[in-house]
Every structure is written in structure tokens, then in C-alpha cells.
N, C-alpha and C positions, 0 to 999 in steps of 0.2 A: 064612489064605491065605499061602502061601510066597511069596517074591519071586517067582518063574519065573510062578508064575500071574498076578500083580501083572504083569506087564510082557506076559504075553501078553496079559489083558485089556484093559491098553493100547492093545497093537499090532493086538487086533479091530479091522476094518475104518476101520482110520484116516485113509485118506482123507475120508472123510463127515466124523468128527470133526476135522480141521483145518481140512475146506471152514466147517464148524459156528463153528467159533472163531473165524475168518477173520471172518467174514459178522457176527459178533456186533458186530466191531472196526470194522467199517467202518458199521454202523449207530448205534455209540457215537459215532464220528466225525461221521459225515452229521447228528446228532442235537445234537452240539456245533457244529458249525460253521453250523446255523440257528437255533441258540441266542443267537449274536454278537450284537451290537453294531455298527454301523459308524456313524460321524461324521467329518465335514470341517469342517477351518477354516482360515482363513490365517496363518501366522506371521510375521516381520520376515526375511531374509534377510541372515545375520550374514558380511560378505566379512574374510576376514584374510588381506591384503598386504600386502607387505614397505614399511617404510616410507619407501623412497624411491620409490613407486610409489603413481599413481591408476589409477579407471577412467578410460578415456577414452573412453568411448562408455554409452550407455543400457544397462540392468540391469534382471533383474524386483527388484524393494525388498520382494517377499514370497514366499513357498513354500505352495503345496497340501499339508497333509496329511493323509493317513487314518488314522485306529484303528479296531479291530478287536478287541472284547474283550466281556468280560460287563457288561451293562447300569450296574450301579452303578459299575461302575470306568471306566468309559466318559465316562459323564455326571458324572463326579466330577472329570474330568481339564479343566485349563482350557489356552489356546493358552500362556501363560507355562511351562507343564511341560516343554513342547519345542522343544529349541532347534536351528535348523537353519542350520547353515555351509557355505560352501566356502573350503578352505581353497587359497591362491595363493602361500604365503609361501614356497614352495622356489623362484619364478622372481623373477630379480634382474635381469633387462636387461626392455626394452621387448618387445611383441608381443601374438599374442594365441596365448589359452591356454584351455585347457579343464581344467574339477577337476570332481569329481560333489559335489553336493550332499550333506553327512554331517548325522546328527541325535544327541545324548542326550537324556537322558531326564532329569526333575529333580521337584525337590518330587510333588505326588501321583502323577505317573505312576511315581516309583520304588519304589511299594509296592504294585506291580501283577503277578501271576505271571505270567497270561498277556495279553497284548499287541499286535499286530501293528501298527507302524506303517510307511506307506510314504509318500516325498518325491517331488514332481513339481516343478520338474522333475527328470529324473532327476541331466542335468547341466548346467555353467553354460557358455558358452565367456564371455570378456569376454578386451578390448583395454585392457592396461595401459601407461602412458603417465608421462614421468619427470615427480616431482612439482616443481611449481614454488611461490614465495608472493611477494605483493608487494603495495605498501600503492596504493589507487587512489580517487579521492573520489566520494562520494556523492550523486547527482543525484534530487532529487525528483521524483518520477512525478507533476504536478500534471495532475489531469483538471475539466474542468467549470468553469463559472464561478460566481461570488457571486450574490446578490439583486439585482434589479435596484437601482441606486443602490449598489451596494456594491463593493468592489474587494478584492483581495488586495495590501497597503502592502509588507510583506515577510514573508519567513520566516525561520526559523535550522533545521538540522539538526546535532546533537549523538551522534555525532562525525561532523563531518565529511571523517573519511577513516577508512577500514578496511581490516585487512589481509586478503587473501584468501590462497588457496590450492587448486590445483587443477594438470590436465593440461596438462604445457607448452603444447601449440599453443593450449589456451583464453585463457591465462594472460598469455602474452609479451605482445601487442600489446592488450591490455586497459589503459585509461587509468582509467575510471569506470566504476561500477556504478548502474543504476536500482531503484530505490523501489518496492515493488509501485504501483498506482495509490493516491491521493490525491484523493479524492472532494471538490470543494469548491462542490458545486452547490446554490445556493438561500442558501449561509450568511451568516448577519447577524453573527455574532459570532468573535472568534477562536478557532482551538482546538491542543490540545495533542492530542498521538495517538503512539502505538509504530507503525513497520511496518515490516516485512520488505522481501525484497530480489526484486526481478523477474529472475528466470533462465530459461534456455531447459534444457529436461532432458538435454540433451546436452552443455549444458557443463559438467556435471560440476564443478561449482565448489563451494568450501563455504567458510566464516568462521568461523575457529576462536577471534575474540576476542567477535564482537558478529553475532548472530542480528537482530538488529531494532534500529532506530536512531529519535532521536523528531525529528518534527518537530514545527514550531511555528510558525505562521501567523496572520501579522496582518490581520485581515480589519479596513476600517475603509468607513468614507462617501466615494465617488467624490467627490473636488472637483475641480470642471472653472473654465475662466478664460470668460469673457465681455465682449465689449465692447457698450456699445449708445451708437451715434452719434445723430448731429442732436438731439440732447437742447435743450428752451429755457433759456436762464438769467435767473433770476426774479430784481429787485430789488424785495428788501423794506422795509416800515417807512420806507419814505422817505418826509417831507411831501408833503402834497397842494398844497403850494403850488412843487412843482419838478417837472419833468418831463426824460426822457432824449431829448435829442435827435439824439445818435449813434446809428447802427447797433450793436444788440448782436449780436454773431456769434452761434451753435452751439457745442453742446460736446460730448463724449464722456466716457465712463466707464468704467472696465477693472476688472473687480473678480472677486473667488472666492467659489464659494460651492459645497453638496454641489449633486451631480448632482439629487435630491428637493428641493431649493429653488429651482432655478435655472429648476425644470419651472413651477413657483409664477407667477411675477414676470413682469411687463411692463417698457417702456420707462416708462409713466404712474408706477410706482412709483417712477421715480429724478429727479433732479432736480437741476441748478445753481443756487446762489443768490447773491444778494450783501446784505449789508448795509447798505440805504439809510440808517439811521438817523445816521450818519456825515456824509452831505448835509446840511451847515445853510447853502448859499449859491451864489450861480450861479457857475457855473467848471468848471471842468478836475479829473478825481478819477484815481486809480488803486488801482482796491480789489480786495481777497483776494475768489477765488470759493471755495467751501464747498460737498461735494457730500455730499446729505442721501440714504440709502440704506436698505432695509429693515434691519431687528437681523439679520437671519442673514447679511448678507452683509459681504463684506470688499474694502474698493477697496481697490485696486494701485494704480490711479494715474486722473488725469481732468487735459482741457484742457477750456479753459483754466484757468490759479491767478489769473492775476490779468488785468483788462480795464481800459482806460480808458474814461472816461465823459464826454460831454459834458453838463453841467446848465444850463436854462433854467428862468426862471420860470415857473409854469403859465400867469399874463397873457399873457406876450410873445406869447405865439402865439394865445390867443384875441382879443387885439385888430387882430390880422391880417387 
């Protein structure tokens, strides 16, 4: 067959044969593109501005994205392969700005021929705001109380100041920063703990020396003071051949003890004494009182210390 026939049998009725080719192409397609794959996942939202600039307002912190590809390369691709930015670094004054959302491609997704991936959102707008830093101290978030009978004595937090960093207006008139909360309900004993910092998502703040700061909290035994009055005061060991013929006043006792002891004890528990044994004759005395107390507790102080006495013989008054 010469060319000329060659090319006329070609050009027999060629429309039909292009519609034919045509139709082939788009059912190879149609047949590919139900073949796909499709997955979603979230990624990190990677911002890079200029470094004398923050945001100063709230931000999405992650990106929507889809692939679109053959099953194994699909499911073989994990969220680390793709990284997705907006880039802000060409504006250098204050405002607010809009960039779209850009992505590469990395580790398994770069040995992928075919691919589609698309980013939502599409684009970012954020209000960038001139960056400030400044050292400000750190206030524990304490919530909750001890065990009954228990107290919190003191704390320490280490360090207690740190420097921030963040959007002027956040920034300037910021003194201290709080503690996430500090749970101390029910505890009998001290504790040591890491925690982080309580922020609101719009202040856009961030700690570029120390993420989490420790505190340390002295949980101990409530000790409360109590007084119990009209107390009697005993003289002891004295012969039976003497007797008191003054007036013995009342006394009082002032003492400490934990909040779980003090629940304990009565007035009958406590007691003034004197030492008769000292009495060997009638007359005039002036002796040391002595206050006798349960072992847990601890006097501060008690009247009277010392009483006068007047001593008779025990006859005198029974021959009366």
C-alpha cells in the first residue's frame, strides 16, 4: 500500500474515528478517576512573620487537607508528608493581612506520581500586631481545699518570674501571669507538680524561656489556739492534817493543738495544780501553779502561775 492509500484510509470517514478515540479517553479517565483514593486529615498550620511582628488575634493552629491518589500511595502517606503554610513575611508594619494557605510535599508523599492534594482553608486573613517581651511573675492558680484538719502552711514556685512575649496591647499592661489551676482538694500530704500557664486564646501570648513552671506546696496539720476558762485549781499531796482556808480563784489555759485534737478534748481534760506537799505548817504560802495538759497539746500560756494560800489546821475548824 503506497502512502496516498495510507492516508486516505486514514481520512475514511474520520469523524466516527476521532468521536471513537475521543470516547475511549474519556472512559480511561472516568475509569481513573473512580479508581482514586481520597483521605482527610489535619495538619499544624505553619504562620511565618516577620520577626518583629505577632498575631494578635485568634487563628485556625491547623489545615484541612485532601489527597487524591491510588490507594497504596494514599494510605502510605501520613499527616508529617505535608506541610502547609502561610507565608506573611513581605509585611513589616502593623494590620491586618490576608496570604493563601501554600503546601509541599515531603518524605513518602514525594515518591508519588500522581497526587492531588487541596488546602482549606483556602486563605488566612490574621491581624498582625508589633511584638513586645517582658519579665512578669507568676501567680499560682490554687483551687480547692486540704482534708479536713489539713491546711496548705506554704508554697514556693520555681521560677518565679518569667519572660514573656506576645502582641503589644496583650503585653504592655500585663503585670503577672496565672498557673493553669492547681487542684489541692482532699490532700494530706505535700506535693511537688509541673504546670503550665492559664491564657485566654486571644492573647496570643507565648514563653519562649519556660513552658511550665513547678510548684511546691506545703500541705501540713491545721493548728488552731484555744482557750478554756473557769478551770478548778487542785491542791495536791497536801497533809490531811491542813486544810485551805482561802478562797481558791479559777483559772484559764490558752494552748495549740492540730485542728483533729482539739475536736478530741474537753475542759475535764485540762487541769490547774499546786503542790501541797511543800505545806508542812499553818500560815501564809505563795506557790507555783502547774498546768497538766493532754501529750498532743501545747500551752501558750495559763493564769494564774502563782496563788496565795491561806493554811489552817484540819482541828481548828472541826473543834468549831
Amino acid at each position: 500500500m503506497n502512502p496516498r492509500q495510507l492516508l486516505e484510509r486514514i481520512a475514511h470517514n474520520w469523524p466516527v474515528k476521532v468521536l471513537s478515540v475521543a470516547l475511549a479517553v474519556l472512559l480511561f479517565l472516568f475509569y481513573r478517576i473512580s479508581s482514586l483514593e481520597e483521605r482527610f486529615f489535619s495538619v499544624p498550620l505553619d504562620l511565618r512573620i516577620n520577626e518583629n511582628l505577632v498575631p494578635a488575634g485568634p487563628y485556625p493552629r491547623n489545615a484541612r487537607v485532601t489527597i487524591r491518589g491510588d490507594q497504596e500511595a494514599v494510605f502510605n502517606i501520613i499527616e508529617d508528608d505535608i506541610q502547609v503554610f502561610a507565608d506573611f513575611t513581605d509585611f513589616r508594619r502593623e494590620g491586618v493581612f490576608r496570604a493563601p494557605l501554600q503546601y509541599h510535599r515531603q518524605g513518602t508523599a514525594l515518591n508519588v506520581d500522581y497526587l492531588e492534594i487541596s488546602v482549606e482553608p483556602v486563605e488566612l486573613r490574621l491581624e498582625l500586631e508589633e511584638k513586645r517581651e517582658k519579665i512578669v511573675d507568676v501567680v499560682p492558680n490554687i483551687v480547692g481545699y486540704p482534708a479536713r484538719g489539713y491546711e496548705l502552711g506554704q508554697y514556693f514556685v520555681s521560677p518565679e518570674k518569667i519572660r514573656i512575649e506576645g502582641p503589644k496591647s496583650s503585653v504592655q499592661d500585663l503585670r503577672s501571669i496565672m498557673t493553669d489551676p492547681i487542684d489541692l482538694t482532699n490532700l494530706r500530704s505535700s506535693i511537688t507538680l509541673k504546670v503550665g500557664f492559664e491564657t485566654a486564646p486571644e492573647d496570643m501570648l507565648r514563653f519562649p524561656d519556660f513552658k511550665e513552671v513547678e510548684f511546691r506546696g506545703i500541705i501540713q496539720e491545721t493548728r488552731l489556739i484555744r482557750t478554756f476558762d473557769n478551770i478548778d485549781i487542785l491542791v495536791l499531796d497536801m497533809d490531811d492534817e491542813f486544810r485551805i482556808s482561802s478562797e481558791i480563784p479559777e483559772g484559764s489555759i490558752k494552748f495549740q493543738g492540730t485542728q483533729l485534737v482539739l475536736e478530741t478534748v474537753n475542759p475535764e481534760d485540762f487541769s490547774l495544780v499546786i503542790d501541797g506537799s511543800f505545806i508542812s505548817s499553818p500560815g501564809s504560802y505563795r506557790l507555783a501553779v502547774e498546768a497538766e495538759v493532754p501529750s498532743d497539746i501545747l500551752i501558750l500560756s495559763y493564769e494564774p502561775e502563782e496563788i496565795n494560800l491561806r493554811v489552817e489546821a484540819a482541828d481548828e475548824t472541826e473543834g468549831l
